[in-house]
C-alpha positions, 0 to 999 in steps of 0.5 A: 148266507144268501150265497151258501143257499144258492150254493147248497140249492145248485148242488142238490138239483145236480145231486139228487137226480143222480143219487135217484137215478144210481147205477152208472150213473152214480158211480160215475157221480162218485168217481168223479167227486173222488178226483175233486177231493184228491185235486184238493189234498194235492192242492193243500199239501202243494206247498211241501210235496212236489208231483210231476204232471204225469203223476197228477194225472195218473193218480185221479185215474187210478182214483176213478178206476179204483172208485167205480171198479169197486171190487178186489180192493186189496188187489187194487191197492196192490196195482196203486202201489207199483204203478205209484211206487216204481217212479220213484226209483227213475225220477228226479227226488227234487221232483218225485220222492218217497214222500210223495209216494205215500201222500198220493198212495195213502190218499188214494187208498183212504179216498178210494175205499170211502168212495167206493163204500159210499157207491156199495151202500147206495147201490145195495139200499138208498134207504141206508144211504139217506139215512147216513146223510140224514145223520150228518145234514141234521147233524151239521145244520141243527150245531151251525144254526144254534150254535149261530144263534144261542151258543155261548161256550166254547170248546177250549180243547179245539179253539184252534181247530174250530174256533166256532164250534159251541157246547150248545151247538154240539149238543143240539145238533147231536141231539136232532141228528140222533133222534130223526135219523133213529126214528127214520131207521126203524121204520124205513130200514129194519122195523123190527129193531131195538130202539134203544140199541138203534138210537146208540148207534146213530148217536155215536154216528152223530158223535163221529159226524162231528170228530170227521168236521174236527178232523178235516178241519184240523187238516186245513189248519195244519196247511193253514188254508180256509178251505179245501177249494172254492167249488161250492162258494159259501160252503168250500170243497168236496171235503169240506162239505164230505168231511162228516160223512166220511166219518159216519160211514166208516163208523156205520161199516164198524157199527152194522158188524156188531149190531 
């Protein structure tokens, strides 16, 4: 426990002056968490798909780019497919092969929009970025910490997937991570806004906060590794500690459309 405080308390003094300051700054931020979440898919799935070094080092700066250039994505997602795609005609199959084509592009792309949209939401409005990780931080923190301290059921449909993960933790984690950030939006971001409409919205973003942990975590135990990497000690990776938000933001971008 000691050493995921110290860990947390060393990233939120890096992170919270960049995420105030914005702009280039920030996006360089970003950029920069991107290469570390697309070293850690690389790392895990290294086992079973081969890379030459040329195309590592081409994928974290076409991640970058794609990243902190956060305009025309089709066309950038068209400009990722030749660069990536074309060696795989020249290149050895043993080294570089069609395979290794789509684990690079898709993870590219997938890491690159999210990125790239998490920049947009910050850039547009920081009070929609924290309430975002007002979602996921209360969210995550309120189900560890009773789930750690009263849970007693488990989930048997995602035993193998999470195995601590509990009913009561779920719930009470859900629960604060739908009423905070509800009352957080309707007074920070649009006060005029339905309570009941707002407060269905952040509870199927909690809900989605929870499915993103599941989801990566179902990644790790496919590879058969603890976690995406060591950088935070006690918390694990970039993704791992990413994992909800990703899911909140992808289900906000689909929410906001319709709301």
């Amino acid at each position: 426990m000691k050493q995921r405080i110290i860990s947390a308390v060393i990233a939120l003094i890096i992170c919270i002056p960049i995420i105030l300051i914005g702009g280039i700054t920030f996006k360089i931020g970003v950029g920069i968490l991107s290469i570390i979440a697309l070293y850690e898919l690389f790392k895990c799935s290294s086992k079973n798909i081969k890379y030459p070094l040329f195309i590592k080092l081409l994928s974290y700066i076409l991640i970058f780019l794609f990243v902190i250039l956060n305009e025309k994505i089709i066309i950038k997602i068209f400009i990722l497919f030749l660069l990536l795609g074309i060696p795989v005609i020249f290149i050895d199959k043993e080294k570089y092969n069609i395979e290794s084509f789509m684990y690079s592009f898709s993870s590219i792309v997938f890491l690159g929009i999210i990125f790239s949209y998490l920049i947009k939401i910050r850039l547009d409005d920081i009070n929609i970025f924290i309430f975002l990780f007002l979602v996921t931080i209360l969210t995550d923190t309120f189900a560890y910490i009773i789930g750690k301290s009263i849970g007693k059921h488990k989930f048997k449909w995602q035993a193998k997937i999470s195995p601590n993960k509990t009913v009561e933790g779920t719930i009470f984690g859900i629960l604060i991570g739908t009423i905070i950030p509800t009352i957080y939006y309707i007074y920070m971001i649009d006060p005029g806004s339905s309570f009941i409409v707002t407060s269905i919205m952040v509870l199927l973003l909690s809900i989605l906060g929870q499915l993103g942990d599941l989801f990566f975590s179902s990644i790790k135990r496919f590879y058969n590794i603890k976690d995406f990497s060591n950088l935070m000690p006690g918390h694990g990776g970039v993704l791992d500690r990413l994992d909800s938000i990703i899911f909140v933001l992808m289900g906000y971008v689909v929410l906001i459309n319709f709301i």
